[in-house]
C-alpha positions as CSV (number, residue, x, y, z in Angstrom):
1,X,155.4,153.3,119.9
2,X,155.4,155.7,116.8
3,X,152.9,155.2,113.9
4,X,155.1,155.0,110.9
5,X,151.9,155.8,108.3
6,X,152.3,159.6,110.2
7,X,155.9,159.7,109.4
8,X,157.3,159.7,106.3
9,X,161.1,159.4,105.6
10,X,162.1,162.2,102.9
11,X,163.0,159.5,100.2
12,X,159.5,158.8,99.9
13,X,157.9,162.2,99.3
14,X,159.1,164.8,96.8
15,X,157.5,168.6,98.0
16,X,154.9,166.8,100.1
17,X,153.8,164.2,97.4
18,X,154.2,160.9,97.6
19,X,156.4,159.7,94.9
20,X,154.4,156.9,93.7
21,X,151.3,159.8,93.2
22,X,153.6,161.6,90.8
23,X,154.7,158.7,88.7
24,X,151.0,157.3,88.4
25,X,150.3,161.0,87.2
26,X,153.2,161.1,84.7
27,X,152.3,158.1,83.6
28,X,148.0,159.2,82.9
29,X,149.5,162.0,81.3
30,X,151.6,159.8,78.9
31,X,149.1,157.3,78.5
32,X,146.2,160.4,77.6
33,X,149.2,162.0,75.0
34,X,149.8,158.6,73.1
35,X,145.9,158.0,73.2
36,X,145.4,161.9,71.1
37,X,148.5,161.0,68.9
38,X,146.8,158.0,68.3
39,X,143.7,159.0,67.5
40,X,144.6,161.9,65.2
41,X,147.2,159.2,63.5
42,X,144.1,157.0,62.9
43,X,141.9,159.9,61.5
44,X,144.7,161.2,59.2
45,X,144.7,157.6,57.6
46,X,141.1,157.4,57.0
47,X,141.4,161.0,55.2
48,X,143.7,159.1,52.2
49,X,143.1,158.3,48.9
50,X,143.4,155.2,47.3
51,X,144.4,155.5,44.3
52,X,145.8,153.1,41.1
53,X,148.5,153.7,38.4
54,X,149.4,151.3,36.1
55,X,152.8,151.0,35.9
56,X,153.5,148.3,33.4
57,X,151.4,150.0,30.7
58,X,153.3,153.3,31.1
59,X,157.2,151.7,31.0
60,X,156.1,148.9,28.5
61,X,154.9,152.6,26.1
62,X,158.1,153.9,26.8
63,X,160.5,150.8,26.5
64,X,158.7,150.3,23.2
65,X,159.4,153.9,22.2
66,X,162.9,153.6,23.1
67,X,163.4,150.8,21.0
68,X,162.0,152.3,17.7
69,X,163.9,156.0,18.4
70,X,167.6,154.2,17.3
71,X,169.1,155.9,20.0
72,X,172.8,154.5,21.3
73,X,173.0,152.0,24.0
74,X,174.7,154.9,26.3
75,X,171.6,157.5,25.7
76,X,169.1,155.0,25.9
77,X,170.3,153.8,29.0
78,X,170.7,157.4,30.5
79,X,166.8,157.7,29.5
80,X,165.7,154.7,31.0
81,X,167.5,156.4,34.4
82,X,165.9,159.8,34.0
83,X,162.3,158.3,33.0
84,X,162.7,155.8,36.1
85,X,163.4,158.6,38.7
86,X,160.4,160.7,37.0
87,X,158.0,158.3,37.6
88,X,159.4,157.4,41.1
89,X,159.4,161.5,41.3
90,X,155.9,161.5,40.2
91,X,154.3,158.8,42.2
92,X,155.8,159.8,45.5
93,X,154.3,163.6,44.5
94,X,150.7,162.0,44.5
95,X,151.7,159.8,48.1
96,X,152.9,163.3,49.8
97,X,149.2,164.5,48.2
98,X,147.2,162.5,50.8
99,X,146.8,159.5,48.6
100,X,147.7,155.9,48.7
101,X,149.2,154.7,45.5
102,X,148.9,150.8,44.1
103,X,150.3,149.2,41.3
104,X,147.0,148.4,39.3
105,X,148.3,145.3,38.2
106,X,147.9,144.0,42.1
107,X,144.5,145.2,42.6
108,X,142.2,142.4,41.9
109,X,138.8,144.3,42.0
110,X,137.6,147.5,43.5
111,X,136.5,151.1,42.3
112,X,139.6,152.8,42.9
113,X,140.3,156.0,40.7
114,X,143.0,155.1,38.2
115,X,146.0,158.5,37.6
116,X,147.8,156.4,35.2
117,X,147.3,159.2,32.6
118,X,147.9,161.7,35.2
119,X,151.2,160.1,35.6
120,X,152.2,159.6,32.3
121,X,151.4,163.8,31.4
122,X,153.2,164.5,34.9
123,X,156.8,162.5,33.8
124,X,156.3,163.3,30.2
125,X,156.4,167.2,31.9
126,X,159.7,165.8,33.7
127,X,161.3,164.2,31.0
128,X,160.7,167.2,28.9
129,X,162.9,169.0,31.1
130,X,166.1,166.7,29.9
131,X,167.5,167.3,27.0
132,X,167.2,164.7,23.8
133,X,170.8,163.8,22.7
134,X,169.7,163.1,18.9
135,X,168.8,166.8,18.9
């Protein structure tokens, strides 16, 4: 009779380990990777800012401008597009700064730092950059 745990067929066994060896070691390996990404993920988070910005305040100031500068309906609309993709410009600029941004309007109570002014200098520098068609 031959014992059959002394033998191994050569399907089994890859350079003389056993298959199911190397896949439960592949498979630590992964599960160690994912747990550092993980980890590091998690500690990156905690590292943020929160931060609010109130956003109503700063486009009902500007609407309201807008209104009184007797601009045409074309210019004022091409302003309202530039002074929408500055503050969208400026607002993502503090989110790739390591901060979490929230409309202040949504926060009901908390101690968060507010950058609304820090905003409004930041597209009021962007919307310097395009030109005023009255002048």
């Amino acid at each position: 009779m031959k014992n059959i745990l002394a033998t191994s067929s050569i399907s089994r066994r890859f350079s003389g380990l056993n298959l199911t060896a190397i896949a439960l070691a592949l498979s630590m390996l992964g599960s160690t990777l994912w747990g550092v990404w993980a980890t590091q993920a998690l500690l990156d988070l905690r590292k943020r800012e929160v931060v609010t910005v109130q956003l109503s305040r700063i486009m009902g100031d500007f609407i309201e401008a807008e209104a009184r500068a007797g601009r045409t309906p074309e210019e004022t609309k091409q302003r309202v597009q530039a002074y929408l993709q500055a503050v969208e410009a400026s607002v993502q600029r503090l989110a790739r700064d390591g901060r979490t941004v929230l409309v202040a309007e949504a926060v009901v109570a908390g101690s968060t730092p507010d950058l609304t002014e820090t905003v409004r200098v930041d597209v009021e520098r962007r919307m310097g950059a395009i030109p005023d068609a009255r002048r």
